[in-house]
Each structure stands twice: as structure tokens, then as C-alpha cells.
C-alpha positions in Angstrom: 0.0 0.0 0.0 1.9 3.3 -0.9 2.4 5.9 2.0 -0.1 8.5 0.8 -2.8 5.9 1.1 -2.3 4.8 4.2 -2.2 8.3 5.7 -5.1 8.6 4.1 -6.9 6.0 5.3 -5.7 7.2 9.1 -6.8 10.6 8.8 -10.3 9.1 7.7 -9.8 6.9 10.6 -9.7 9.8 12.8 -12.4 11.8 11.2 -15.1 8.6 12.2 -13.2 8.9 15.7 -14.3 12.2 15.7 -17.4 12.3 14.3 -18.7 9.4 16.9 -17.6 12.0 20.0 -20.5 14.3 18.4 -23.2 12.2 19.2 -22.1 11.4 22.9 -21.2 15.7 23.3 -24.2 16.5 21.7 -26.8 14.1 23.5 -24.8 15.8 26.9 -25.4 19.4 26.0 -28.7 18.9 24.3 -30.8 20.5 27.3 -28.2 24.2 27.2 -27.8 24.1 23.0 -30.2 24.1 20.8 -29.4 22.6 17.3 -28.8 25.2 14.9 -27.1 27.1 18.1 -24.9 24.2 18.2 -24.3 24.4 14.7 -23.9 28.0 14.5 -21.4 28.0 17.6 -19.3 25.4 16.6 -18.5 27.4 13.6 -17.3 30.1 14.9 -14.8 27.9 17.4 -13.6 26.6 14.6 -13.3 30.1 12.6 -11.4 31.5 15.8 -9.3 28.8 16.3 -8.0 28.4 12.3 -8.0 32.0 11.8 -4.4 32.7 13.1 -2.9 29.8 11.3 -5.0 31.0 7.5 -4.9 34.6 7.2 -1.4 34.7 6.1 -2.4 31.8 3.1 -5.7 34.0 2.3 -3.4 36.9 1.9 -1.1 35.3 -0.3 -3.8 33.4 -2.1 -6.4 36.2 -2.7 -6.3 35.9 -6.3 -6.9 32.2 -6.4 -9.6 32.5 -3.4 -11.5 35.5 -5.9 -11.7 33.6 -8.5 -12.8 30.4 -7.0 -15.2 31.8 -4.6 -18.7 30.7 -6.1 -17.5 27.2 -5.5 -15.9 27.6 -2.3 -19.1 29.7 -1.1 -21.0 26.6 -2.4 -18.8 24.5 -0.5 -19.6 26.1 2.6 -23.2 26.3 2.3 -23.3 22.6 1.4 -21.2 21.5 4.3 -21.2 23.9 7.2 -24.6 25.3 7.1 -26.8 23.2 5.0 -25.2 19.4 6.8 -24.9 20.5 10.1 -28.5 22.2 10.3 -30.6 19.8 8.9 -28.9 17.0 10.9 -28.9 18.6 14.2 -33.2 19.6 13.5 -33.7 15.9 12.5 -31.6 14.2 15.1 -33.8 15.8 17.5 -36.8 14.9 15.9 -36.5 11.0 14.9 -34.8 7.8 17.1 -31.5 7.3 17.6 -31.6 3.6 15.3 -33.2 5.6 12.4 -30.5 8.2 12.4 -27.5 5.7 12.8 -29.1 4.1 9.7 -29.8 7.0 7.6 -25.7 8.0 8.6 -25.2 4.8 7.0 -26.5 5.8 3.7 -23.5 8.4 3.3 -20.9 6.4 1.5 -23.7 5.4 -0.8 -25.0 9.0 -1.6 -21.1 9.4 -2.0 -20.9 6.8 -4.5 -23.7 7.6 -6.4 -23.0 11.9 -6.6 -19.5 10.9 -7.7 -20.7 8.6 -10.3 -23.5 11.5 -11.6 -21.0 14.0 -11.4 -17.9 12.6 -12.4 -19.0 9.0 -13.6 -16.5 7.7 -11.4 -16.9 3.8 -12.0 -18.7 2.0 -9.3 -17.2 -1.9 -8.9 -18.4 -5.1 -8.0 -16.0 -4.9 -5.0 -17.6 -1.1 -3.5 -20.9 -2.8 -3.8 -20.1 -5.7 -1.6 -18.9 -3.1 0.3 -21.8 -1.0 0.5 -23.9 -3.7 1.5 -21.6 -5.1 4.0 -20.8 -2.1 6.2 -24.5 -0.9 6.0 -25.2 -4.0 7.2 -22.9 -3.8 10.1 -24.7 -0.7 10.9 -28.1 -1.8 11.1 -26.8 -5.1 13.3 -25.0 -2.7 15.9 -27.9 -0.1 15.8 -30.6 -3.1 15.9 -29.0 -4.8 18.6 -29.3 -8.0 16.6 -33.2 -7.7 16.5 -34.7 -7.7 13.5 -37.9 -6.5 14.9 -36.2 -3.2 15.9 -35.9 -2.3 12.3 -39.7 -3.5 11.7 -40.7 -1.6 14.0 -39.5 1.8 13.4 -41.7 4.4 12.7 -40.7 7.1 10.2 -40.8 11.2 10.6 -40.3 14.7 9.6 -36.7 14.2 11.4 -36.0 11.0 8.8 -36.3 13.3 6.0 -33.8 16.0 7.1 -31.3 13.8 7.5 -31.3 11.8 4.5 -30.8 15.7 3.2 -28.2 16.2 4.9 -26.1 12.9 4.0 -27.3 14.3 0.1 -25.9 17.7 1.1 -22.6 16.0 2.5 -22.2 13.3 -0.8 -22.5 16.9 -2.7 -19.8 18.5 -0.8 -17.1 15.6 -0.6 -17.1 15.2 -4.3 -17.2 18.7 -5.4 -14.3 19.1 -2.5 -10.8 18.3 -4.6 -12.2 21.2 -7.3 -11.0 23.6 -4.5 -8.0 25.6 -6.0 -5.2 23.3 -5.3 -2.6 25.9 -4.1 -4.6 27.0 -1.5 -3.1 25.6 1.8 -5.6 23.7 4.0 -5.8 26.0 6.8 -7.1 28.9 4.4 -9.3 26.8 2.5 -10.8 25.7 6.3 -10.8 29.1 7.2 -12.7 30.4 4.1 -15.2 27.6 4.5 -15.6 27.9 8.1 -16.2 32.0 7.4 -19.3 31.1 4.9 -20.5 28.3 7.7 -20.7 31.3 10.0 -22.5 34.1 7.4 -24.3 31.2 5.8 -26.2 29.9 9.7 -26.3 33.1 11.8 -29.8 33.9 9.9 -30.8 30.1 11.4 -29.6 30.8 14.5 -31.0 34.1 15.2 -34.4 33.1 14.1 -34.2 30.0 16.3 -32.9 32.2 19.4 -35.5 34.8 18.6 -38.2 33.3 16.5 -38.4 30.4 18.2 -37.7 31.1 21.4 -35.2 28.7 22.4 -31.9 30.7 22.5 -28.8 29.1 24.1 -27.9 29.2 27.9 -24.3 30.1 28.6 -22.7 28.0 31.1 -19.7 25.3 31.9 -21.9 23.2 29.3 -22.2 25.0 27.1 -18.6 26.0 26.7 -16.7 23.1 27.2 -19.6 21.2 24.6 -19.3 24.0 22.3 -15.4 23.3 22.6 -15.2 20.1 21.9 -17.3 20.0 18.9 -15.5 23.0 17.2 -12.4 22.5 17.5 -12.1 18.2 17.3 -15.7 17.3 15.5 -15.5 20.3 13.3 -12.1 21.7 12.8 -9.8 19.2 13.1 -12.4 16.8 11.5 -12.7 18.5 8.5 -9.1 18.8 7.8 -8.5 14.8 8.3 -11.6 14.3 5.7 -10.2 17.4 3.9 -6.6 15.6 3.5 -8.2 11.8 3.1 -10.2 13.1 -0.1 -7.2 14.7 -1.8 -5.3 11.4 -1.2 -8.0 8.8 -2.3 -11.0 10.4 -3.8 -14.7 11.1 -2.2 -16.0 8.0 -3.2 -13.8 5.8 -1.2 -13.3 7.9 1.7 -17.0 7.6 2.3 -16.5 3.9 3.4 -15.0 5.6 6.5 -18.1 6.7 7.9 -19.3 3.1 8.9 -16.2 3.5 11.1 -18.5 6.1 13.4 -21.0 3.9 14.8 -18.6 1.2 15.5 -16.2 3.9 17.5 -19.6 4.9 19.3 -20.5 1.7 20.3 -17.1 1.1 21.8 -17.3 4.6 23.5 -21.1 3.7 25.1 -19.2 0.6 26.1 -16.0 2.1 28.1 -17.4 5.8 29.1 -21.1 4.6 29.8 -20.4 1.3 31.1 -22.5 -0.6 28.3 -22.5 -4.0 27.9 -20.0 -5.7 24.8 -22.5 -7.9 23.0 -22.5 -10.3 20.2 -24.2 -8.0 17.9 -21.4 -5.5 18.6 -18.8 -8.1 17.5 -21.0 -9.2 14.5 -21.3 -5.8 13.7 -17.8 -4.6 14.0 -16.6 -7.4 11.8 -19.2 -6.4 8.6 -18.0 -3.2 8.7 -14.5 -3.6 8.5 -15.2 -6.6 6.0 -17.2 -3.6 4.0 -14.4 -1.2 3.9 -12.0 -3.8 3.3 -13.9 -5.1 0.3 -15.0 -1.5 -0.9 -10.8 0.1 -0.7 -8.6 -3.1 -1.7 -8.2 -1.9 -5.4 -8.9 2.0 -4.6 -6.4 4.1 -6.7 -7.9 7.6 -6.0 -8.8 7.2 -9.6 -12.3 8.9 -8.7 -10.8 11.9 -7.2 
């Protein structure tokens, strides 16, 4: 496996890492942020804290930032305001199985934006894969009960966040069109800067349209922390630097990685019981991104 693949594949590692913390930081804070507080907030953690370490980059990059703006401002709305919103509104309106699911559906919205906007080939090999790390999914989420998927009842929340694995796909295969000069801290910085423009209309209408502004506070802060500067910033450079190095398509397999590093979090931090299922589950999903990455080349990037 050459080097530049297999830092790849650790910084995608790291993203999933990541991304599972979310959904143990952001159940904890629920109650003192609201979501599109949350998602407004974490934002502008993450604007502060790349800021210093980007403005030198957008400086000396202005003329290649001008002239790629419309797609970087697209970028941002896709990812920062349009993901994060409609998954933080329909995470709090639908069950926790349905939206481990529907996160399940991202590397195949990945797969299938990459092959309608690039026609990136789609193998035999990242369709076993599909099907076995969705399927490790729905046996960890399940709990090994069938009837738990039967019996799942469907939403306004189901909806949003299919949308927002669609707006996601959109955004991680549109991603290595970013001017290529531009050092990653600038191009987080720029993205993180249209996140913030792009939500504070949501926010503000939440906090004053909907009554339900955020309360300031030790959990709010240390919550807000968290999620901007390791789910959001740092996150988004591993996915950023994963992408570049293997393409969108097959760093989307990654993501089944995130409910497997939850369950093993529930397990150690929450005292959760290691189960069968768990093990069944685990071993799909690493048998799904085995089977999907063996023969990746990047050739879809």
C-alpha cells in the first residue's frame, strides 16, 4: 500500500473517531444548545481557532480565493450550514436507530454523486462493500433484533437527515475542485467563514423566533469546545486531507467506522454491555471497507 494511502486511510480513521464523540457531546449538552445554536457556535470555534494559522495563506492566495469563490461559497453552504443544520433539527426529531441508519447511507450517496457528477466507475468490489458495512450498521444499531428495524416508525426528522447525508455526498465530491494551491488552513478558514455568514440567519431566528436561545454555562462552553475545534475543525481537515489522497467515493466507506467507535465509547465511558451484535457488527464493517478500498487508486478523485 503506498504511504499517501495509508495516511489517508488514518486521517479518515480519525475523522469517524471524531465524528462518533458528536453524538455522545451533543446528546450531553442537548438541554443548554439548541441545534442550529450548536451548529452555529461550533463554527465560529472553529473560525477562531483556524484564523491565526489562515490569514497569512488567504493573503497570499487572494487571487486564487476571488476567482474560486462561487464554489468555495458553495462549499460552505453545502457542508457547514446546510449538513450541520438539517442534521442537528432531525436528530432531534426521529430515534436514535433511524438516524444511525440513515448515517449509514452516506458512503452510498457518495458513491452515487461521484458517479452523476464525475461518472466515477462504481465496482463489484464497493458494492459488496456497501452492502456489508451498511449491514454492520443496522446489526450494531438493531441490537441484533430484526424486529427493531420492523418496528421503526418514520418522521419529519427522517427526512432531514437523508438531506443532509445528500448535502454532505455533494460536498465531498465537489471538494478536490477547491483551487489546489490553497493551503488547507485557508481553505478551512474560508469555508468555516461562509458556515458562519451562511447559519447566523438560522440561529438568530431559532434564538428569537423560536424562542429557544442558548444558555451560557460550563456546558455549554466546554460542549461548544469540543465539537468546534475536534468534530469540526480538526475533523474536517483529516476528511479534507483523506479526499485529496484517495478520492470522495472511497473515503465515504470511512463513515461506517462512526458507529462502530460509538459503540465502543457507550461501552467504556457509559459502562455498556460488549455484546455479540457488537462483535458481528464490528466485523461487517471492517469486512465492507475492506472489500470496498482493496483496489482503490484515487482514480475517482
Amino acid at each position: 500500500m503506498r504511504r499517501e494511502t495509508t495516511v489517508a486511510y488514518v486521517l479518515l480513521t480519525l475523522t469517524a473517531l471524531a465524528w462518533a464523540s458528536t453524538v455522545i457531546v451533543g446528546r450531553a449538552a442537548s438541554d443548554a444548545v439548541p441545534p442550529l445554536g450548536f451548529n452555529f457556535w461550533r463554527w465560529v470555534v472553529a473560525l477562531v481557532c483556524v484564523a491565526p494559522f489562515g490569514i497569512r495563506g488567504a493573503i497570499g492566495h487572494w487571487d486564487d480565493i476571488r476567482r474560486h469563490l462561487p464554489l468555495l461559497v458553495l462549499l460552505g453552504v453545502l457542508n457547514m450550514a446546510g449538513f450541520g443544520s438539517f442534521l442537528f433539527l432531525g436528530l432531534e426529531r426521529t430515534q436514535g436507530v433511524n438516524g444511525s441508519l440513515l448515517l449509514g447511507t452516506m458512503p452510498i450517496n457518495i458513491v452515487l454523486v461521484a458517479w452523476l457528477i464525475t461518472r466515477a466507475r462504481i465496482s463489484a468490489s464497493q458494492v459488496a462493500g456497501i452492502v456489508a458495512g451498511l449491514g454492520g450498521v443496522a446489526v450494531i444499531v438493531a441490537r441484533g433484533d430484526p424486529a427493531v428495524l420492523a418496528g421503526l416508525s418514520f418522521n419529519l426528522g427522517d427526512p432531514l437527515i437523508f438531506l443532509s447525508m445528500v448535502f454532505y455526498a455533494v460536498y465531498s465530491v465537489l471538494l478536490p475542485r477547491a483551487p489546489k494551491g490553497l493551503p488547507l488552513t485557508t481553505l478551512m478558514m474560508v469555508l468555516c467563514a461562509v458556515g458562519v455568514v451562511a447559519c447566523a440567519p438560522f440561529y438568530l431566528w431559532e434564538t428569537l423566533g423560536a424562542g429557544r436561545p442558548v444558555r451560557l454555562g460550563i456546558e455549554f462552553a466546554w460542549s461548544i469546545a469540543w465539537i468546534g475545534i475536534v468534530s469540526s475543525l480538526l475533523a474536517q481537515i483529516f476528511w479534507v486531507s483523506g479526499i485529496n489522497r484517495v478520492g470522495a467515493a472511497t473515503a465515504g466507506y470511512f463513515i461506517y467506522l462512526a458507529p462502530v467507535f460509538g459503540t465502543v465509547m457507550a461501552i467504556v465511558l457509559l459502562g455498556e454491555t460488549f455484546r455479540w451484535f457488537h462483535a458481528a457488527g464490528i466485523l461487517l464493517v471492517f469486512a465492507g471497507i475492506f472489500l470496498a478500498t482493496r483496489n482503490a487508486r484515487g482514480v475517482e478523485k
